[in-house]
N, C-alpha and C positions, 0 to 999 in steps of 0.2 A: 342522876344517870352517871354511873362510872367512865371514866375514859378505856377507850381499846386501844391496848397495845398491838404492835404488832406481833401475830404469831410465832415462833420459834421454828425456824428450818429445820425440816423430819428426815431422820437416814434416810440418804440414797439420793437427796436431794440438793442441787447445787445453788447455794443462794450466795448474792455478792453483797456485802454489806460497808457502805463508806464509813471511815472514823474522820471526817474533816474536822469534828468540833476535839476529838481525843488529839489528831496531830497538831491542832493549834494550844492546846494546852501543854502538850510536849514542847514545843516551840519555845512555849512563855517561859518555862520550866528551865529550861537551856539557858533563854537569855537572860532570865533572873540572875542563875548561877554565876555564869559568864561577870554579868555585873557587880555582884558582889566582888569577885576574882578581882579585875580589876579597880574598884575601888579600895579597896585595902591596897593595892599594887600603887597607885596613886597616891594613895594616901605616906603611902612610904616613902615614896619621891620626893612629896611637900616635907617633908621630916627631914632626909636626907638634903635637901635644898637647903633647909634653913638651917643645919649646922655645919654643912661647909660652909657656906655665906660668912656664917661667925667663925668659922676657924682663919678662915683666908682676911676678916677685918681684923682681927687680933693680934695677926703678926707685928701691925704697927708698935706695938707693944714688947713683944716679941724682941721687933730689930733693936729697939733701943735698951732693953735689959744686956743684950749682947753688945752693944756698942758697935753695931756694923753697920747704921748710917739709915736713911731713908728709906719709905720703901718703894721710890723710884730704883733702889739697886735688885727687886724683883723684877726680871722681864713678861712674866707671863702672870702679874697680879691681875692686870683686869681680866683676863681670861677664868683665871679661878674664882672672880668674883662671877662672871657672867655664867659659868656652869652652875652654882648651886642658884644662883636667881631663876635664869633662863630654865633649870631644873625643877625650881619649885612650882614658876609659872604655870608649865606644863601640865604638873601634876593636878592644879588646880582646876585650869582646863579641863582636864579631863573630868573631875569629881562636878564641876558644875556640869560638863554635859551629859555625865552619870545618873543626875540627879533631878536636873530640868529638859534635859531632852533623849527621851529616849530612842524618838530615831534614830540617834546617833549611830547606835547598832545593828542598823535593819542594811540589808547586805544590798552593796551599790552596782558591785556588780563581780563576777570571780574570776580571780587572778589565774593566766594560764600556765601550765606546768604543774605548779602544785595546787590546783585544784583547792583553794582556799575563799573562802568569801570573805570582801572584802569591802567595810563601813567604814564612818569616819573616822569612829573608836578605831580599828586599826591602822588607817594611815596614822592618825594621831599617835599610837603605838610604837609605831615603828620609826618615826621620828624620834619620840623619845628616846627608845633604847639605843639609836646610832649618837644623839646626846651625849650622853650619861652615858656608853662605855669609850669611845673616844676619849669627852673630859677625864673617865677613871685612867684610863692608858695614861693620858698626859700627863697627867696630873701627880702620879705616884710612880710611875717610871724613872730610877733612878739617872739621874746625868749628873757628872762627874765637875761640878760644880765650884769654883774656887772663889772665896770669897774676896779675899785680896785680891783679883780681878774686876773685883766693883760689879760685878754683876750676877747673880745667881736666879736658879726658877725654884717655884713653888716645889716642885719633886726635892729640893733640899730640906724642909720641910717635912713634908708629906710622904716622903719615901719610906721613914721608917713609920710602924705601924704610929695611930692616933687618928685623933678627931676627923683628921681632915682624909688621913688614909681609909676610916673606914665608912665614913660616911660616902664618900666618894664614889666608892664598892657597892655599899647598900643600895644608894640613886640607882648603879646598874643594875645589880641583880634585882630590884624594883618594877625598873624599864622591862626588863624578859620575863618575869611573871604578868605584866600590863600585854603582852603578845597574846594573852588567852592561853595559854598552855595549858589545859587539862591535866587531870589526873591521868585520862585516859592514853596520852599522847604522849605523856612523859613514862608511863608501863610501855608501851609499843620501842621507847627506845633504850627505856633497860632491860636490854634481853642480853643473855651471853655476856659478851665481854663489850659492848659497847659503852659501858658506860664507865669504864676504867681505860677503854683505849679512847674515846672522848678526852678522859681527865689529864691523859697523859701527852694529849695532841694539842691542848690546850698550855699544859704545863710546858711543854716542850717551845710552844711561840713565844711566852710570855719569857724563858727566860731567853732565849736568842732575842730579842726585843731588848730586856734589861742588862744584860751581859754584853751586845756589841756596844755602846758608848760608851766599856772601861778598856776597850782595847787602842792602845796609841803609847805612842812612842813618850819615855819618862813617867808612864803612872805607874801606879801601885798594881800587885799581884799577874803580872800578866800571864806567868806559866800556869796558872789557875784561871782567868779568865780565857785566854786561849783556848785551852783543854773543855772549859765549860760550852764553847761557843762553836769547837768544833763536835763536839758532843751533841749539842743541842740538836746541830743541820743534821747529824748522821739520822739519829733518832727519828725526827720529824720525817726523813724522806721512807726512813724504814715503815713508819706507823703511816703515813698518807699510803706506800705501795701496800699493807696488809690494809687497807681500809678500800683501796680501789678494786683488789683482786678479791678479796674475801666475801666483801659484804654491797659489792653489783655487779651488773652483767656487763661491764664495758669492757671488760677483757675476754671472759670465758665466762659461761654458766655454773661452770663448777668450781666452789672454794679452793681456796689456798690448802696444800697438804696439809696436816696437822701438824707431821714433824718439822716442815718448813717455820712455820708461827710459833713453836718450842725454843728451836735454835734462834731463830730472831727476837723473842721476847728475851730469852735466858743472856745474849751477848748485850742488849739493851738495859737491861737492866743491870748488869755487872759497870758496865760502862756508867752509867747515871749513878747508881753508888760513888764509884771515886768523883766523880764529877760535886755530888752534894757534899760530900768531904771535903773536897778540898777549897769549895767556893763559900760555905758555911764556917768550919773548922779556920782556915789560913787567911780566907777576903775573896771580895769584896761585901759578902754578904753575909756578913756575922751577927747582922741586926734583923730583927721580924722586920719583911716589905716582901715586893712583889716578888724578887730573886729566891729571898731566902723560900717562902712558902712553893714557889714553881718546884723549886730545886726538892724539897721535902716529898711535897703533894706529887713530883712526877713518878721518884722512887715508887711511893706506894702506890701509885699507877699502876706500875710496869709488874711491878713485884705478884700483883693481884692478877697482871693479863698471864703471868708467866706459870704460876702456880693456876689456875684455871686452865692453859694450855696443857699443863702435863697429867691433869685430874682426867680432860675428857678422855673419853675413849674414841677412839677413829672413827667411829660409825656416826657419833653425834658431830662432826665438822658441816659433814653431806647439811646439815639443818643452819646453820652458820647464814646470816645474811637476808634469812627468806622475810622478816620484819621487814615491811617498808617497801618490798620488792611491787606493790601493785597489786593485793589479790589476800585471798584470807579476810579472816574475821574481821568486820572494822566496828565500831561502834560510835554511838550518837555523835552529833559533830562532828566528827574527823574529819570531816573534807567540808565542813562547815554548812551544811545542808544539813533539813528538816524535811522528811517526806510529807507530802501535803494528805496523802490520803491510804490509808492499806483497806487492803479488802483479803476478808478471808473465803473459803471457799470450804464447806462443810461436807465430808465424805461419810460414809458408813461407818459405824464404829459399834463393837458390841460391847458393850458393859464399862461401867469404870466413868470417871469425868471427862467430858473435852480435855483434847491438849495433854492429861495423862501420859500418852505413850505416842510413838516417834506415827503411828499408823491412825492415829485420831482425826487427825486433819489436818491440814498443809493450810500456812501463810505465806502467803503473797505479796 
């Protein structure tokens, strides 16, 4: 005796049908993903851990080819040892809870504001990445260092690019792919020019961070650091005010004029040109580190918001912002929810396949 299936819903006929077994393999499918993501992000960590570890015990070695004495003359050695351990720890962490416990992922409960669900993999996450970019800031942030003072940090070191510069880096950028960041999440926020005035908001702290401790009285370059650090603040307040009026509603509904965002990118950018000239070219950042690339990286920032500014046409500003705003297309994850059940609802349809055409039938 054959088994009976059920019948097939006949035009004109309204049938509800649960997919609870379909959305929980959609689920699985998510969280698989997700875990992967993070384990390779992990896995980066523990890598990242364990060659700063060895760059920051090497310097013993280090001090004495140089003749500059112990290396009680680092102030901040245990700390650069504690960031790539304490880094790698983590990492590990996270790969054994990846791997023996999968609850880890199953959502505790969700974060209000942005609507995020929130596991132990994420707290765990989010520790890390405040970790690992903290330790990179610290650690590779030039300070103006004098050795004949008997005391120098790790940023003397580390400042210019190397082992311990980019492993440092990598731990971070690590940490923020271990946040779960999708595909789909990081397309929602390259739209337009966000992702060059991002680069440039970004560039723009980093070097006001690495540029104020060469400012003081007797050091080197200061009508170049000066100029770079008042450069910096200008820049930053201009890109935070096109970042507040443009792209949310806390001031007005409607975007920044266009011609407004031309002349503020186009003087921005002129300005950060002599600025990387002269702080590149003349000091204090003549060498690959955190200065030299901000100062580089912010240029072609600005360069790309400014030349995109003068490409649109006025009509396409009015679209400026609406990503993110709360509404439109979202897809799987994004607010980190799994719908537990859809149910379709089947209409009249004459000729052709379900789902073919916009008038076949409506999901729910």
């Amino acid at each position: 005796m054959s088994e009976l299936s059920p019948a097939p819903p006949q035009p004109g006929e309204s049938a509800t049908i649960s997919f609870m077994a379909k959305s929980a393999e959609v689920k699985a499918a998510i969280l698989r993903e997700l875990s992967t993501q993070r384990a390779a992000a992990q896995s980066g960590q523990v890598v990242a851990g364990i060659i700063l570890t060895w760059a920051v015990a090497a310097l013993g070695d280090d001090l004495k080819d140089r003749g500059m004495g112990p290396l009680s003359i680092i102030d901040d050695y245990g700390y650069g040892l504690a960031v790539g351990i304490v880094g790698m720890c983590l990492g590990l962490t996270g790969l054994l809870l990846n791997r023996f416990v999968p609850a880890a992922e199953e959502t505790l409960f969700t974060a209000p504001m942005v609507d995020m669900a929130v596991s132990v993999q994420v707290i765990l996450a989010v520790v890390v990445f405040i970790w690992w970019t903290v330790g990179a800031f610290t650690l590779t942030v030039t300070h103006t260092d004098d050795p004949s003072q008997g005391k120098i940090t790790l940023s003397y070191f580390f400042g210019p690019t190397g082992n311990g510069y980019f492993s440092a880096w990598a731990g971070a950028l690590a940490s923020l792919l271990g946040l779960g960041l999708g595909i789909e999440q990081l397309k929602a926020v390259a739209t337009r020019d966000r992702v060059p005035l991002l680069g440039a908001l970004l560039a723009a702290a980093v070097l006001l961070v690495d540029v104020g401790p060469e400012v003081g009285e007797g050091k080197l370059y200061q009508g170049e650091v000066v100029y770079g650090l008042v450069v910096s603040i200008v820049v930053l307040i201009v890109l935070l005010t096109v970042l507040t009026l443009d792209h949310t509603n806390l001031v007005s509904p409607q975007p920044m004029p266009l011609e407004i965002k031309r002349v503020a990118y186009a003087i921005s950018a002129l300005l950060w040109l002599a600025a990387a000239i002269a702080l590149t070219f003349y000091g204090p950042f003549q060498v690959t580190g955190n200065g030299y690339f901000a100062s580089w990286g912010g240029l072609v920032a600005l360069v790309l918001l400014a030349v995109e500014a003068f490409q649109a046409a006025p009509t396409d500003a009015s679209s400026d912002g609406e990503v993110g705003a709360g509404g439109g297309a979202s897809s799987v994850g994004s607010s980190g929810g799994v719908p537990d059940a859809v149910t379709v609802v089947v209409e009249p349809h004459t000729g052709g396949a379900v789902g073919a055409g916009a008038d076949d039938g409506k999901l729910t």
